[in-house]
N, C-alpha and C positions, 0 to 999 in steps of 0.2 A: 611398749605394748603390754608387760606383764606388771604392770602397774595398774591395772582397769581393777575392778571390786569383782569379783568371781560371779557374782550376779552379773554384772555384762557379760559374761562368756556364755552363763548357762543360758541367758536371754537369747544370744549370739548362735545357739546350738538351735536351739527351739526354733527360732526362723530358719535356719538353715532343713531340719526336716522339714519344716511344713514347706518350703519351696521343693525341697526333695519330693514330695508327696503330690506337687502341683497344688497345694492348696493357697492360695494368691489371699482369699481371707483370712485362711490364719497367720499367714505373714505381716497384714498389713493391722490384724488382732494385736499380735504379739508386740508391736511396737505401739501402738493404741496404749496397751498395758505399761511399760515401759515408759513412756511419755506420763500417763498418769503418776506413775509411782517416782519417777524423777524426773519428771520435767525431758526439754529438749535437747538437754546436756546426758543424761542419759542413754536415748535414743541414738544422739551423735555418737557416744563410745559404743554400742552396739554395731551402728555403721562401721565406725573405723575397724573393728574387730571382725567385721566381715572383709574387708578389703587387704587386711592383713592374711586374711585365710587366703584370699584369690593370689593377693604379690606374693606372700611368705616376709622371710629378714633378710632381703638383698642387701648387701654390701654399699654404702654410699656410692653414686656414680653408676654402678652397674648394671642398673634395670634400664632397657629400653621399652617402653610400649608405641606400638603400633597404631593406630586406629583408623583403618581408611577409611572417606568417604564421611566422618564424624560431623562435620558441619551440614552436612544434609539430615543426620538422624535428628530423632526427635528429643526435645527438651530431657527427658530422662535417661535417654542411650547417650547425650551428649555432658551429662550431669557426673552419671557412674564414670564415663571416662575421665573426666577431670577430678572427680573425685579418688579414684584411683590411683590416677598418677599424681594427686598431690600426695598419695601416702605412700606412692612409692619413692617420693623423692622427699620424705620426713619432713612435709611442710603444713603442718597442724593447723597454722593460720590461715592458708587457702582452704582446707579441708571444712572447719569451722566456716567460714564464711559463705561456701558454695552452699553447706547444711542451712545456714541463714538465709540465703538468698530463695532457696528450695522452697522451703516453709511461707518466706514473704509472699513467695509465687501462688502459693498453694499447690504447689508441684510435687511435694515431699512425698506423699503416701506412694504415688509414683514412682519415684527417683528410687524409693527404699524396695519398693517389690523390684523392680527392675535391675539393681544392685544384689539381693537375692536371686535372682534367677542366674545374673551372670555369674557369681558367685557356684553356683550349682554345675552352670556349665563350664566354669572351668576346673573344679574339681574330678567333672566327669571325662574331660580330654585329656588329664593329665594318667584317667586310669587306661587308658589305651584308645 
């Protein structure tokens, strides 16, 4: 993870308030931005860097997630979750690939604000 270029993090920050703030446009600005300036590979390390804020550095093996009911939610609740859990179980090439499948869909702008938001809420259940 701390291999990313410090501009993924600060990019990584800046959606993270604008979801903090409810603002769904500048989230989905911020990677707009981000895309421009390096492409889709970019925007994917920004992802990942969110998904690492939500799992943390579990230990291999020892993250379990959850997700009930996950096949009934929609395209992007069911995206985050799989995207999620391929970075909690360090598998880059799943994660890259959901990211490319996102984009083929035209699903990504989605996918990322909705990853942002859960992102938010789980920073804010872990504050009590």
């Amino acid at each position: 993870m701390t291999d990313l270029p410090q501009q993924t993090f600060d990019d990584a920050t800046a959606v993270l308030r604008s979801a903090l703030a409810g603002d769904g446009d500048a989230v989905v600005g911020r990677f707009d931005e981000v895309v421009d300036r390096s492409g889709l590979a970019g925007a994917y390390g920004v992802a990942w860097c969110l998904a690492a804020t939500m799992v943390g550095d579990p230990a291999p093996g020892s993250c379990a997630l959850d997700f009930p009911g996950i096949e009934e939610a929609g395209y992007d609740a069911r995206w985050v979750a799989r995207f999620v859990s391929a970075y909690a179980n360090r598998d880059a090439d799943t994660g890259q690939a959901l990211f490319g499948a996102a984009a083929a869909d035209g699903q990504l702008p989605d996918c990322l604000l909705t990853l942002a938001g859960s992102t938010i809420a789980t920073l804010r259940s872990r504050r009590g």
